[in-house]
N, C-alpha and C positions, 0 to 999 in steps of 0.2 A: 240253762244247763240241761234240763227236761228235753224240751227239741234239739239242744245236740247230742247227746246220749241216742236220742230216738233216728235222729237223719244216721248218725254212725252204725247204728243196729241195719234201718233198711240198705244202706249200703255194704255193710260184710255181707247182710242175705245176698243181695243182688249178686254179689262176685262170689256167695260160695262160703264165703270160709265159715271156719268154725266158731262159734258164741257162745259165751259163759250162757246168757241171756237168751233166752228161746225165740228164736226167729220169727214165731206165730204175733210176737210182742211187735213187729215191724209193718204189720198191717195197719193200722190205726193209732191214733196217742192214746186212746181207751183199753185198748190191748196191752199199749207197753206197759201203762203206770200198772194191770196188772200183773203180767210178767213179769216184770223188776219189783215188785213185793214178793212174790213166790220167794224168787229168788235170794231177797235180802233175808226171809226169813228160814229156806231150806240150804242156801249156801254164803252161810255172811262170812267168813273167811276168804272165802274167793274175789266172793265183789268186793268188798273191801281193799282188796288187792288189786285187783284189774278195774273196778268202776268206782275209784273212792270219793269223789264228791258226789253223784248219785248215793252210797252206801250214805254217809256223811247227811244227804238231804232227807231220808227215808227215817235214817237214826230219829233225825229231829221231830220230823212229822210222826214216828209214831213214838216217840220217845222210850225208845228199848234201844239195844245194842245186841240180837238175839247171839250173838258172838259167847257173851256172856253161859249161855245156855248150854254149850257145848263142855 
């Protein structure tokens, strides 16, 4: 799920569009797993919504639901 999250990322960069997910996360898989924590913890509503088994694998591994927080 990790590598297709991350092929989807370097491909929206590549053609341009816009990403919840910071396009800097598409250089490397050490990049994204950081970027998509930023993410899950400064917009978990969003990804939730638009990346939710990523949001769902993140949840587990850090066992929070920062959603909660808001």
């Amino acid at each position: 799920m990790f590598t297709d999250e991350f092929q989807r990322l370097q491909q929206a960069a590549y053609r341009g569009d816009e990403t919840l997910i910071d396009q800097y996360g598409a250089t490397e898989p050490a990049e994204f797993f950081a970027v998509v924590t930023e993410t899950f913890f400064e917009q978990p509503a969003q990804m939730a919504s638009q990346h939710a088994a990523l949001f769902a694998e993140l949840k587990g591994y850090y066992k929070v639901d920062p959603r909660d927080w808001l």
